[in-house]
C-alpha positions in Angstrom: 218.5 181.3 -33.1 219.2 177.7 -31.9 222.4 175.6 -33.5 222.1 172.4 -34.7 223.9 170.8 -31.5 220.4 172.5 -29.4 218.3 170.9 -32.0 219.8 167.3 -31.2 220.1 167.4 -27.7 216.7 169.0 -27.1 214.5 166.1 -26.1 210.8 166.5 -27.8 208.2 168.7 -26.3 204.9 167.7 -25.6 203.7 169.4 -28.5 205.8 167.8 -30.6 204.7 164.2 -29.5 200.8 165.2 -29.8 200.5 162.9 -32.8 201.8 159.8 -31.0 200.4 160.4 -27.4 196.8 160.5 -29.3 197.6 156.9 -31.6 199.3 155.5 -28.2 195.9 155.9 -26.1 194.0 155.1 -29.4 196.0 151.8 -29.7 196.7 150.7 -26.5 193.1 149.0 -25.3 193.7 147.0 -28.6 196.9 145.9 -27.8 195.5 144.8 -24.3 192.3 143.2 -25.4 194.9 141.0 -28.1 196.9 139.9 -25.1 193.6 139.1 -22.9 192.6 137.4 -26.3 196.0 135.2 -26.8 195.8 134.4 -22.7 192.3 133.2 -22.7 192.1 131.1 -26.1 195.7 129.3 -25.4 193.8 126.1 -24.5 192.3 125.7 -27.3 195.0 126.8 -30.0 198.0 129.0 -30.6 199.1 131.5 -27.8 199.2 131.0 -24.2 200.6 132.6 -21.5 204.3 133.3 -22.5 203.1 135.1 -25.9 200.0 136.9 -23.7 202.7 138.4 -21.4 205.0 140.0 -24.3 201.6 141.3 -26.1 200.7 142.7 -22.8 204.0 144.0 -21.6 204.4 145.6 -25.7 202.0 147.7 -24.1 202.7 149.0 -20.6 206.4 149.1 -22.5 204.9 151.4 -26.0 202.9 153.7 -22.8 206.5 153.9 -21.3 208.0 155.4 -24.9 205.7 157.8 -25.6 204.5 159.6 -22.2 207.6 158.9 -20.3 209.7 156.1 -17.5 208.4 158.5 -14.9 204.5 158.6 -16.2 205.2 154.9 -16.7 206.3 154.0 -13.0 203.5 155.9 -12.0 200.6 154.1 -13.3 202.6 150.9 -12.0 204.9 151.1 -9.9 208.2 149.1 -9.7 207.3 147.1 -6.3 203.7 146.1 -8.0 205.8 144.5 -11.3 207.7 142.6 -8.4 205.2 141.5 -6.5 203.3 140.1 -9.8 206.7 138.3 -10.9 206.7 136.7 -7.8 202.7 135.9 -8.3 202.7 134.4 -11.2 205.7 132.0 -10.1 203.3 131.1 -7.4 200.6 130.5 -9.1 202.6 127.9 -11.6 204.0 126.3 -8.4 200.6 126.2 -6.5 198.7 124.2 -9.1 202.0 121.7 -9.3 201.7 121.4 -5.4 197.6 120.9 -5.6 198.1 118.4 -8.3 200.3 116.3 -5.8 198.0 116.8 -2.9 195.3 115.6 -4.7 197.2 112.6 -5.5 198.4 112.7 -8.9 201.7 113.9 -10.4 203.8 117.3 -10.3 201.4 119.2 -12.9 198.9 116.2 -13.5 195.8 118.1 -14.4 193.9 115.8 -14.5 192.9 114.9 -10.7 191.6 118.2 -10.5 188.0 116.5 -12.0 188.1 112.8 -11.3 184.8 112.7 -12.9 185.9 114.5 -16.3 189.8 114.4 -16.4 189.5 116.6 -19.4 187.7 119.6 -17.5 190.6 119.1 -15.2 193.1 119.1 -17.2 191.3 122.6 -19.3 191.4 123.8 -15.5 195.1 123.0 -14.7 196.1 124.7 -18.0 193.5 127.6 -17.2 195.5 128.9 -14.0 199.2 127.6 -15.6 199.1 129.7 -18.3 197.6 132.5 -16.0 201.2 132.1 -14.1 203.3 132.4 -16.9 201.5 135.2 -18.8 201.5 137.0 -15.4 205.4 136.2 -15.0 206.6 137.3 -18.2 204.8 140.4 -18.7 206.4 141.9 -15.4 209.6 140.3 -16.4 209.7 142.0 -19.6 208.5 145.3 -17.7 211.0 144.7 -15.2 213.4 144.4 -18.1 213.0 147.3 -20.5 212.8 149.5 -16.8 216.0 148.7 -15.9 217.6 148.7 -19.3 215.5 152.4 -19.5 215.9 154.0 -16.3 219.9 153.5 -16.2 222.1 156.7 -17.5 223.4 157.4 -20.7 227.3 157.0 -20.3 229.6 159.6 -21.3 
């Protein structure tokens, strides 16, 4: 018979977690198409990028509860989240830099169409926001794996 100090340290079994693997996969895709949803109508109202990447990293971070840091690094690994921060900074600075080669301002959307400055400017914000929501969601994942993976002092 196992003591209560067992009991405690005993981390759950995969039996045990059944429930919450099966509403994790269930919930996930939701969580995900919500993200692609605040990412893609942040031009035209509330959300954007920066509230996309939390939604999206709530995600990869609830898969990284439930099944595990090492199932979690698995399906993506460390070097990918760090080659997508550095993407999505790139992508910000790239449209800032093709602003100014096409002859307008640091960020001026709006040379991007010189016929429509409006569908320019909808495009400038298109691929900005697609930096940032790209950017935060690997920062938060970079985040909660560091804060995870380290030991538990004793």
């Amino acid at each position: 018979m196992r003591n209560a100090k067992t009991i405690i340290k005993e981390p759950m079994s995969m039996r045990e977690k059944l429930v919450l693997r099966v509403v994790t996969k269930a919930v996930i895709p939701f969580i995900l198409l919500f993200a692609f949803y605040v990412q893609f109508h942040g031009d035209f109202g509330p959300g954007g990028g920066f509230q996309a990447g939390v939604i999206l990293a709530s995600a990869y971070i609830l898969f990284g509860l439930i099944y595990g840091l090492d199932t979690m690094r698995r399906v993506v690994p460390p070097r990918l989240i760090e080659v997508l921060m550095a993407t999505g900074v790139l992508i910000f600075a790239a449209v800032g830099i093709a602003s100014l080669i096409q002859g307008g301002n640091f960020l001026d959307y709006s040379v991007f169409d010189k016929h429509h400055p409006s569908h320019g400017q909808h495009l400038g914000i298109f691929w900005i926001e697609n930096g940032v929501g790209i950017t935060v969601a690997s920062s938060m994942i970079a985040i909660f794996d560091a804060f995870a993976g380290r030991g538990r002092l004793k």
